[in-house]
N, CA, C and O of each residue as an XYZ file, in Angstrom:
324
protein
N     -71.567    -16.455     97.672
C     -71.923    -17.741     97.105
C     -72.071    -17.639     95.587
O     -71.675    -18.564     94.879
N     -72.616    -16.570     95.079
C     -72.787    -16.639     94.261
C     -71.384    -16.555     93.434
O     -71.259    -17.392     92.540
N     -70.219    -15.550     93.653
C     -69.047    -15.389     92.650
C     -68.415    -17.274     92.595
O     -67.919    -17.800     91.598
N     -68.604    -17.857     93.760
C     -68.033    -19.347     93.554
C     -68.817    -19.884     92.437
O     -68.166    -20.432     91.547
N     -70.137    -19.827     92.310
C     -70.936    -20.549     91.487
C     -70.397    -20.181     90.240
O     -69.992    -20.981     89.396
N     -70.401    -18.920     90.137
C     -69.705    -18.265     88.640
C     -68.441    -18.607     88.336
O     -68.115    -18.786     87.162
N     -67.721    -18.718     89.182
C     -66.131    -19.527     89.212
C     -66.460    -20.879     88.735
O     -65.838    -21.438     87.832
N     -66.811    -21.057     88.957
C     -67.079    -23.106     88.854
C     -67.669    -23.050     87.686
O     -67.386    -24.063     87.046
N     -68.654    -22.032     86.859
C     -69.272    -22.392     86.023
C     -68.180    -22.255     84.939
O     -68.022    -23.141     84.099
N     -67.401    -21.093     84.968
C     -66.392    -20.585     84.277
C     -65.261    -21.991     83.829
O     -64.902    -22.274     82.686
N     -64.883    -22.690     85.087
C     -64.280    -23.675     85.324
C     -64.490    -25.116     84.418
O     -63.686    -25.793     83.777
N     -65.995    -25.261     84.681
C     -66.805    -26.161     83.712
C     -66.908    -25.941     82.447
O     -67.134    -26.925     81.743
N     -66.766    -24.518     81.756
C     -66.885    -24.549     80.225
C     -65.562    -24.401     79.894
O     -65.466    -24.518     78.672
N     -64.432    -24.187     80.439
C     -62.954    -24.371     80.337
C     -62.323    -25.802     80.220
O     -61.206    -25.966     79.728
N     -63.224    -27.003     80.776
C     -62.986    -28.286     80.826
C     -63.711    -28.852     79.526
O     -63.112    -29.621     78.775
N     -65.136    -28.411     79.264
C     -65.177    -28.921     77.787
C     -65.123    -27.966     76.655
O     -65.673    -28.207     75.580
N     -64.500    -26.951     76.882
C     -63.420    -26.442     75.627
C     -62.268    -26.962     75.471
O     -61.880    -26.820     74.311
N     -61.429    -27.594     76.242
C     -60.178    -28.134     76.221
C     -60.992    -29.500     75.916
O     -60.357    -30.123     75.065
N     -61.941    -30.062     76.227
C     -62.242    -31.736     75.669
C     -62.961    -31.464     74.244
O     -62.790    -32.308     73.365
N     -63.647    -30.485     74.011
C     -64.003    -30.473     72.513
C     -62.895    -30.205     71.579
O     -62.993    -30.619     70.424
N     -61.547    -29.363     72.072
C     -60.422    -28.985     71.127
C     -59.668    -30.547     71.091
O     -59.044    -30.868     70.080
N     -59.800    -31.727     72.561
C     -59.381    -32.558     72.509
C     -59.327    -33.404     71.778
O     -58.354    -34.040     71.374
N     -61.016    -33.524     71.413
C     -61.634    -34.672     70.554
C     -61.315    -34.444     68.711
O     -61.199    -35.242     67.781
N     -61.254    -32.805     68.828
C     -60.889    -32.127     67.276
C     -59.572    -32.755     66.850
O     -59.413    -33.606     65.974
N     -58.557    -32.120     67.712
C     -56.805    -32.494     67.912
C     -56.412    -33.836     67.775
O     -55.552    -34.243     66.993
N     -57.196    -34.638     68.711
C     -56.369    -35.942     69.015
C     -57.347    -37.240     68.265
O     -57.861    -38.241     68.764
N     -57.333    -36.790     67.069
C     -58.027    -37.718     65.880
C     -57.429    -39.349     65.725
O     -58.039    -40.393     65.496
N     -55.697    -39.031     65.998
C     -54.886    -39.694     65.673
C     -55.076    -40.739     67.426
O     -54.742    -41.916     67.555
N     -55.574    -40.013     68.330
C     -55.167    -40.796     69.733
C     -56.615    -41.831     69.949
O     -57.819    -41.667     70.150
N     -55.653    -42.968     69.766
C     -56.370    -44.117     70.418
C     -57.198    -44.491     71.266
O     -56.671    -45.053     72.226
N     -58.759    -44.369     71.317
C     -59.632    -44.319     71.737
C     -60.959    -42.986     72.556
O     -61.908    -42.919     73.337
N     -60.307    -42.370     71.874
C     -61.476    -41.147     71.835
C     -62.306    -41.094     71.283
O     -63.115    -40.259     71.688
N     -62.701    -41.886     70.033
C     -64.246    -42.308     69.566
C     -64.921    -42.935     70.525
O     -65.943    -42.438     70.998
N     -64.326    -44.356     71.017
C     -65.232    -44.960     72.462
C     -65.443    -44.183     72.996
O     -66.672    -44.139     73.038
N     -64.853    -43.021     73.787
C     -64.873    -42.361     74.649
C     -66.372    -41.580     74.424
O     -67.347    -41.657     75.172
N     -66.235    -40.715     73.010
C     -66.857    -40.052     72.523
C     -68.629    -40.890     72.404
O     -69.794    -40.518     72.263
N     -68.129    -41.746     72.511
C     -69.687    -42.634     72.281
C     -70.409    -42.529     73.893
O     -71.537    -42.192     74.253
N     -69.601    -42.833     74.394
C     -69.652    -43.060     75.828
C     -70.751    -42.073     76.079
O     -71.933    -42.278     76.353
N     -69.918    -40.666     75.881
C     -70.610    -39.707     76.456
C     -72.122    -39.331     75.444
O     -73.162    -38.812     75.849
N     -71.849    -39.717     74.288
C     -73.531    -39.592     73.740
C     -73.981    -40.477     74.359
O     -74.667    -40.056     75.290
N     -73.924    -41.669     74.289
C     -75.024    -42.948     74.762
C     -75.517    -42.685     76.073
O     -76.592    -43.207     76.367
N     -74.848    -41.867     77.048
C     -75.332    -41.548     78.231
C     -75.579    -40.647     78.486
O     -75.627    -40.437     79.698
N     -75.914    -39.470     77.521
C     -76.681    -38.251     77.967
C     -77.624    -38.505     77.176
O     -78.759    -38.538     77.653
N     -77.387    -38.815     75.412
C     -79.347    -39.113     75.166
C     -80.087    -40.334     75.257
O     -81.227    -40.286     74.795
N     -79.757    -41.254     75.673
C     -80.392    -42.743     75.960
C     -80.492    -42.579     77.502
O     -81.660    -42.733     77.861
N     -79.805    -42.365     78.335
C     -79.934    -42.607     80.041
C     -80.974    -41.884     80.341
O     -82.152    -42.115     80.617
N     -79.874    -40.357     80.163
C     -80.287    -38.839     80.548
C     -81.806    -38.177     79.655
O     -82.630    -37.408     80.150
N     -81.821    -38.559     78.721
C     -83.105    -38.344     78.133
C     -84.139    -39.185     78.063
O     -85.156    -38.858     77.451
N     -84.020    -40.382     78.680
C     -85.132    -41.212     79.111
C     -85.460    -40.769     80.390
O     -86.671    -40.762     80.611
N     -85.111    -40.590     80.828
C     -85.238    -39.785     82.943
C     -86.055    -38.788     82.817
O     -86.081    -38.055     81.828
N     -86.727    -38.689     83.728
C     -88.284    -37.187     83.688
C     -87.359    -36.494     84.505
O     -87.153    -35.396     83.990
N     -86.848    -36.610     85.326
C     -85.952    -35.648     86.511
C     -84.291    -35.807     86.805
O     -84.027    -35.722     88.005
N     -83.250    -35.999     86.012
C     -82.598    -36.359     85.820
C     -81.655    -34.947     86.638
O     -81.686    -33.731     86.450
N     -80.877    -35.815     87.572
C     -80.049    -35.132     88.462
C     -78.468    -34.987     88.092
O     -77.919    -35.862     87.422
N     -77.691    -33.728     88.605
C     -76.472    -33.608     88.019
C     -75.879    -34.649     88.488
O     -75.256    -35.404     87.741
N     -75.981    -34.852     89.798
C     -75.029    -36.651     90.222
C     -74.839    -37.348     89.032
O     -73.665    -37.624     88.788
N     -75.872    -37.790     88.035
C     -75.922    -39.030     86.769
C     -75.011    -37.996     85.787
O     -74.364    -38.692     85.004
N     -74.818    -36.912     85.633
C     -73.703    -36.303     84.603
C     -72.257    -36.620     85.422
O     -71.356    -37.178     84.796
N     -72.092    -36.308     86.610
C     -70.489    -36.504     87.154
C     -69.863    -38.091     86.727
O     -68.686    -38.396     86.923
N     -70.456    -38.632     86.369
C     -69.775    -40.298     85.768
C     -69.406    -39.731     83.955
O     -68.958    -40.544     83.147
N     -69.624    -38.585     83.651
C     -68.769    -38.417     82.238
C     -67.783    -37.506     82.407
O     -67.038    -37.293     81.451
N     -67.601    -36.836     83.577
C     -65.831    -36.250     84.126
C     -64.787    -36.891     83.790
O     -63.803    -36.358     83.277
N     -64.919    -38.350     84.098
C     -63.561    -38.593     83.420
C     -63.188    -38.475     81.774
O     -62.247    -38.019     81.125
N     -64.292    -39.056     81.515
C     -63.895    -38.935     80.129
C     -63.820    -37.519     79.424
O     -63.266    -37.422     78.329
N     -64.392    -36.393     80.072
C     -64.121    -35.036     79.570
C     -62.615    -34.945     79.712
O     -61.797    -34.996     78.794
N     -62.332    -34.775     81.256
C     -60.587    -34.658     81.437
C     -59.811    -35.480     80.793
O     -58.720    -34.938     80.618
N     -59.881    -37.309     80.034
C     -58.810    -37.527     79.133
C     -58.776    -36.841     77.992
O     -57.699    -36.612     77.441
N     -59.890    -36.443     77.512
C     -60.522    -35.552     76.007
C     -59.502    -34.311     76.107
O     -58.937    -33.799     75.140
N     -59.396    -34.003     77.166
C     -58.866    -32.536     77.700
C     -57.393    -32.785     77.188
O     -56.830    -32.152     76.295
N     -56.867    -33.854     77.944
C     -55.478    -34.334     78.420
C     -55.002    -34.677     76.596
O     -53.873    -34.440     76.166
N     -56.023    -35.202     75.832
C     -55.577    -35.408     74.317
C     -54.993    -34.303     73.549
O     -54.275    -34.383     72.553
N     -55.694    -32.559     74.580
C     -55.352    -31.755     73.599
C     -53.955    -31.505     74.237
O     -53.803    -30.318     73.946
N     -53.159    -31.764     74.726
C     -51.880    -31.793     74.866
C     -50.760    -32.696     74.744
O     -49.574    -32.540     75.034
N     -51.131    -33.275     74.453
C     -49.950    -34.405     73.934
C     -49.001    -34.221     72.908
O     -49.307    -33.305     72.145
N     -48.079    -34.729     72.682
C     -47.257    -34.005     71.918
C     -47.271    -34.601     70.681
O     -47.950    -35.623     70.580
N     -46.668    -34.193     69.699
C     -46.772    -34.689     68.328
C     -45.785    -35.885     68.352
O     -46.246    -36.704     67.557
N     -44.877    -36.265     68.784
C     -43.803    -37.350     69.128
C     -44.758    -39.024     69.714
O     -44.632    -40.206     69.394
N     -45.492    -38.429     70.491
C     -46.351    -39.491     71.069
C     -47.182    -39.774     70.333
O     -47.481    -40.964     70.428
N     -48.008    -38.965     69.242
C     -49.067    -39.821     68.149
C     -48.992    -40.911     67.201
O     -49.836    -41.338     66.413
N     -47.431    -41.384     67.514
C     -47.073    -42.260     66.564
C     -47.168    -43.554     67.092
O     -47.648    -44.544     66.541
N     -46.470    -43.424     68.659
C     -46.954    -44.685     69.075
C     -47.949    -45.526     69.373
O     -47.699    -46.677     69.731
């Protein structure tokens, strides 16, 4: 049980290294500031108003990590449109 936990954790800081290189990279891509707000406004306004705040209330900012992710690959051809 435990090597899965370590897998997954491994897994999880691989998803927001690719969404923090995302948000760096894809300056030019259309709507990753909202995005980017998104995820502050709901970890220190929600998540830091909560005395016991459960991982369930973090899984609603997955998506927006994985488009963050998906920004750092896009190609240079597509930033124009």
């Amino acid at each position: 049980m435990a090597r899965r936990e370590h897998s997954l954790r491994l897994l999880n800081l691989a998803y927001i290294a690719a969404a923090v290189a995302g948000f760096v990279r894809g300056r030019e891509c259309y709507g990753l500031g909202l995005l980017f707000l998104f995820l502050l406004l709901r970890a220190r306004a929600l998540l830091g108003s909560l005395e016991n705040p459960e991982p369930r209330y973090t899984l609603e900012c997955y998506p927006v990590i994985i488009i963050a992710a998906a920004a750092l690959f896009i190609g240079k051809s597509n930033h124009s449109n």
